[in-house]
LUMLUM-299454 format. One record per residue: residue in one letter; x, y, z of N, C-alpha, C in turn. Coordinates in steps of 0.1 Angstrom, whole numbers, padded with zeros to 4 digits, always signed. Layout:
BEGIN
aXYZXYZXYZ ...
REM end
This chain:
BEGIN
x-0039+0155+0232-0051+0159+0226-0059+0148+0220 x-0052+0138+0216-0056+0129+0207-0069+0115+0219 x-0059+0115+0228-0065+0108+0241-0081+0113+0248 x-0075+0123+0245-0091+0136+0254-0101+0132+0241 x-0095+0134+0228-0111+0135+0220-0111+0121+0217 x-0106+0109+0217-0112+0099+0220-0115+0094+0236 x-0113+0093+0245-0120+0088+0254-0128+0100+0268 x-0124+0114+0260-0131+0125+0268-0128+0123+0288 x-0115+0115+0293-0113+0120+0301-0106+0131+0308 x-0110+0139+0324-0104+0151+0325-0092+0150+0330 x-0084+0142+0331-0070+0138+0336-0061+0143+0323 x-0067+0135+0306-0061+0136+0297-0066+0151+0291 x-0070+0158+0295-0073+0175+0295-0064+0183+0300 x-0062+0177+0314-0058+0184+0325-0043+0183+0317 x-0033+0170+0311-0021+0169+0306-0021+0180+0296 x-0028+0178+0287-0029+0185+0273-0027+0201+0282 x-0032+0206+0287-0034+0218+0290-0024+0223+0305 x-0016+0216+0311-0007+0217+0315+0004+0215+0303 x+0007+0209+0296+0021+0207+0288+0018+0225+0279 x+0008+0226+0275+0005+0240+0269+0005+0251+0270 x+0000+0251+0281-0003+0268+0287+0003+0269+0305 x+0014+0265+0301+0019+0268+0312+0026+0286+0317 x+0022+0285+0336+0027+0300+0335+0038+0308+0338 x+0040+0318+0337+0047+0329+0334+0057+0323+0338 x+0071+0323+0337+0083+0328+0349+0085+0340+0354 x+0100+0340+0358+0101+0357+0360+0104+0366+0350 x+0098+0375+0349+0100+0384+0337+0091+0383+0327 x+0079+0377+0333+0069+0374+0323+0068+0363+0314 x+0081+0352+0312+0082+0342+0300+0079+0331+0298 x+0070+0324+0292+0071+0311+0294+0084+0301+0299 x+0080+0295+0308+0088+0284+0310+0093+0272+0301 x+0100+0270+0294+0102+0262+0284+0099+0249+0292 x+0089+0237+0283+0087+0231+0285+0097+0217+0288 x+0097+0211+0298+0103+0200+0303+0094+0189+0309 x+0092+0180+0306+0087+0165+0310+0089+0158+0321 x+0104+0167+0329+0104+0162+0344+0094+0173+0351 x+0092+0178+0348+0086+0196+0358+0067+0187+0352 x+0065+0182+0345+0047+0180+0347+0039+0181+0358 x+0044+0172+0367+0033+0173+0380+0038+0185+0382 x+0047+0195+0381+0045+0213+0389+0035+0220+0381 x+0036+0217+0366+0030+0218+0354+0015+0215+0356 x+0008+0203+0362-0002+0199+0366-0011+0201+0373 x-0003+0213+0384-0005+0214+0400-0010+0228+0397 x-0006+0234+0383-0006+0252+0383-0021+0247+0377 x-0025+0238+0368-0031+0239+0351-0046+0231+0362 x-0044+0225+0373-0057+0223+0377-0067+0236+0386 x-0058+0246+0386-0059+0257+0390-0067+0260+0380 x-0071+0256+0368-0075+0268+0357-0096+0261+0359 x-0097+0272+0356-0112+0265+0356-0117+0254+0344 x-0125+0252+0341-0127+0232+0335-0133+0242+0320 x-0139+0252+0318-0143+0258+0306-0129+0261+0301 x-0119+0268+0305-0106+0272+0298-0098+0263+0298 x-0098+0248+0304-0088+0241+0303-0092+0238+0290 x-0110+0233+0286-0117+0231+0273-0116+0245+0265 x-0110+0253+0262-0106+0264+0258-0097+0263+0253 x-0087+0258+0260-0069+0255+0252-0071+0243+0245 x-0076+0231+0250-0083+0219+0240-0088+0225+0227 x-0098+0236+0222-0103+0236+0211-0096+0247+0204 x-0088+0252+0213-0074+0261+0204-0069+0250+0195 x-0063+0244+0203-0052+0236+0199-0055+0228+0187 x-0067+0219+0190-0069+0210+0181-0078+0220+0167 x-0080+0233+0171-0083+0238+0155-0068+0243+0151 x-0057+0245+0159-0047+0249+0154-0040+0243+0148 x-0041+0224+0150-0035+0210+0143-0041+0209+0131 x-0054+0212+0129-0063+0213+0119-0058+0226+0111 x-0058+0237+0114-0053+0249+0104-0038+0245+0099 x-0029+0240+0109-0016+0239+0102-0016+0224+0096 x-0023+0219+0093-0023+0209+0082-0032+0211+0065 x-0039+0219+0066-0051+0227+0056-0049+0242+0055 x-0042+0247+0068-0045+0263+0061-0035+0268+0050 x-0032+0282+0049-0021+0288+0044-0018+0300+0057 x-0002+0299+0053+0001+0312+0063+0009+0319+0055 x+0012+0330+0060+0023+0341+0051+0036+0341+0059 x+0049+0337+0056+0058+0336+0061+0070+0342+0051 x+0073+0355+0060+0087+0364+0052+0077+0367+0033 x+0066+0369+0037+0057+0382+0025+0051+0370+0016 x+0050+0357+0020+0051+0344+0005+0039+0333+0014 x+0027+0334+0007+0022+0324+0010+0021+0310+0011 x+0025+0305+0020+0028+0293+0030+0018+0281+0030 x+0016+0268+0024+0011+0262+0029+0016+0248+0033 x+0014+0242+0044+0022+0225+0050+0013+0217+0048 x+0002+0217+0036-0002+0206+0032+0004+0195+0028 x+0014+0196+0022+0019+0187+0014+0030+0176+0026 x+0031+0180+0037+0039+0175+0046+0033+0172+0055 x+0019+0171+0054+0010+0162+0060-0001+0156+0053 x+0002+0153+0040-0007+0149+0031-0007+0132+0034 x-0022+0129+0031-0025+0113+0036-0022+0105+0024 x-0024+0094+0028-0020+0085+0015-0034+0084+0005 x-0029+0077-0008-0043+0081-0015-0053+0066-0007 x-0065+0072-0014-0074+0060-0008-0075+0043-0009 x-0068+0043-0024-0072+0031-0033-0052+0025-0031 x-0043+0029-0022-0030+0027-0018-0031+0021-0011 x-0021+0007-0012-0021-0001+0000-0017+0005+0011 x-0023+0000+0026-0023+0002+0037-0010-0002+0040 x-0002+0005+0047+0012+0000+0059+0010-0003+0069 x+0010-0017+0075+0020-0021+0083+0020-0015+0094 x+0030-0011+0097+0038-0002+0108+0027+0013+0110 x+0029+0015+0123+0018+0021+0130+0025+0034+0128 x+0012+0043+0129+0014+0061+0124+0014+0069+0138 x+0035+0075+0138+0035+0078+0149+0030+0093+0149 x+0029+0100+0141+0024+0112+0143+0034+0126+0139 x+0037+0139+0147+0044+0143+0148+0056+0139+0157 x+0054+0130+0162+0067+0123+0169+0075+0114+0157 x+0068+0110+0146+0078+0105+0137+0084+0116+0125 x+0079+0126+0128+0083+0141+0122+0097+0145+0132 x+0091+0139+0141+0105+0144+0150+0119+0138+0154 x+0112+0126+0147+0127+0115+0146+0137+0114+0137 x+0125+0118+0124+0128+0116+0110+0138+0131+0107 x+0137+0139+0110+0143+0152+0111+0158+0149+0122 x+0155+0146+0131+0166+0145+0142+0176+0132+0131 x+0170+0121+0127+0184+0115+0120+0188+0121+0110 x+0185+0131+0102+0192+0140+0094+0200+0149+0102 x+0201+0150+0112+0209+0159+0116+0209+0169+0117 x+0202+0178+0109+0203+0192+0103+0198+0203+0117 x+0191+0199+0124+0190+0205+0140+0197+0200+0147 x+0205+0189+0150+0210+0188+0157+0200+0173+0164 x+0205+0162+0176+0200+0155+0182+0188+0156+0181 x+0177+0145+0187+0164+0148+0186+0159+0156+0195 x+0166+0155+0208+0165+0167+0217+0165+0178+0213 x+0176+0188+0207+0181+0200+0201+0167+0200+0192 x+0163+0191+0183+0150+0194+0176+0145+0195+0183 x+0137+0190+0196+0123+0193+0198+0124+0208+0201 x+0143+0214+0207+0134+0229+0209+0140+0235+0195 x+0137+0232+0186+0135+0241+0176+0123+0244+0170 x+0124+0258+0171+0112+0260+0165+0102+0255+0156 x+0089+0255+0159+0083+0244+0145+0083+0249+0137 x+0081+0265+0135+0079+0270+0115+0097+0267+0114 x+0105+0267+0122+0116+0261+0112+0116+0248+0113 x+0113+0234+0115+0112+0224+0111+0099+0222+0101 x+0087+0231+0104+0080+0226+0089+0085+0233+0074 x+0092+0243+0078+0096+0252+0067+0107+0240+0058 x+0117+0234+0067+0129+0222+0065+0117+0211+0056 x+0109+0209+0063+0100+0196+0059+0095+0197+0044 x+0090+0213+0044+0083+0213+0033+0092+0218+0017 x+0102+0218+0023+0116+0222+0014+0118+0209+0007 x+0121+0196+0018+0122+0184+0016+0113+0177+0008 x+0101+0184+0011+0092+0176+0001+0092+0179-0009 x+0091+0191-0012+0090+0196-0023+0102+0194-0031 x+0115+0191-0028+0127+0190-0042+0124+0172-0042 x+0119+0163-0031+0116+0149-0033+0104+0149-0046 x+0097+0157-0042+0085+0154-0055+0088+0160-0067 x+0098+0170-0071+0103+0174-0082+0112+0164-0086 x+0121+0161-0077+0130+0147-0088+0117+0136-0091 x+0106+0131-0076+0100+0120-0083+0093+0127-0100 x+0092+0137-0101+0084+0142-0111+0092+0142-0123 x+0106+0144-0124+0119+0145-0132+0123+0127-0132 x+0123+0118-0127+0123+0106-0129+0116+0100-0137 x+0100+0108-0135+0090+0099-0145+0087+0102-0161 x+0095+0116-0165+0092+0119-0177+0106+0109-0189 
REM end
C-alpha cells in the first residue's frame, strides 16, 4: 500500500490487491494467504477491473487509518489501538534505526513467544495480536506511571 501511494504505480496496486482480495476456494473460503502462491494470486487479481483494484486500495488504506484512530467494540467494551500505534512526541529525539512498520509488530510479538514462531504469528489473528499489544502497553505505562511517583 505504502509503495502505490507513494510512487502510484499499477504493478504495486496490482500486489496490494492480489495479497488482499484474493478468491474463493472450494466451499466458498478464502484461501489463506501464502507468498509462494503470488503470481497465481496475480494472475486472478489482474482479472479485476483497474476501479476495484483502486477500490481495495482505498478500503484498505482507510482501514490502516481507522485501526490506528478509531474505536471498536470488542466483547461489549470499547476498544481503542491508539496507544499501540502512537508516534513519538514532536520535540523527542529522532532514532536511528529505520521504522519497520507492522512487520516490527510482528517480530517483536513472535520473540515473546506468546503465539508461537513468527510464522504461527503472522496467522494469528490480528484483533488477537492488537488485543496482546494493547494489554502490553498498557501494564508498561502503568508501571512507567508507578515508577515516577
Amino acid at each position: 500500500m505504502n509503495l502505490y501511494t507513494t510512487d502510484h504505480y499499477e504493478s504495486d496496486l496490482l500486489a496490494l490487491t492480489a495479497t488482499l482480495y484474493r478468491t474463493p476456494g472450494t466451499g466458498g473460503r478464502r484461501i489463506p494467504f501464502c507468498r509462494d502462491n503470488m503470481p497465481g494470486y496475480m494472475r486472478d487479481a489482474v482479472k479485476m477491473p483497474g476501479w476495484m483494484q483502486w477500490g481495495v486500495y482505498v478500503w484498505f488504506a482507510y482501514f490502516c487509518e481507522y485501526l490506528q484512530t478509531g474505536s471498536f467494540v470488542v466483547d461489549g467494551h470499547e476498544v481503542t489501538f491508539a496507544p499501540v500505534f502512537s508516534r513519538r512526541e514532536p520535540d523527542a529525539p529522532r532514532s536511528s534505526a529505520q521504522d519497520l512498520g507492522l512487520n516490527s509488530i510482528l517480530y517483536t510479538v513472535a520473540e515473546s513467544g506468546v503465539f508461537g514462531t513468527a510464522d504461527d504469528t503472522d496467522r494469528t489473528p490480528l484483533l488477537r495480536v492488537l488485543l496482546k499489544l494493547l494489554d502490553d502497553k498498557q501494564r508498561a505505562d502503568e508501571m512507567m506511571k508507578r515508577m515516577k511517583r
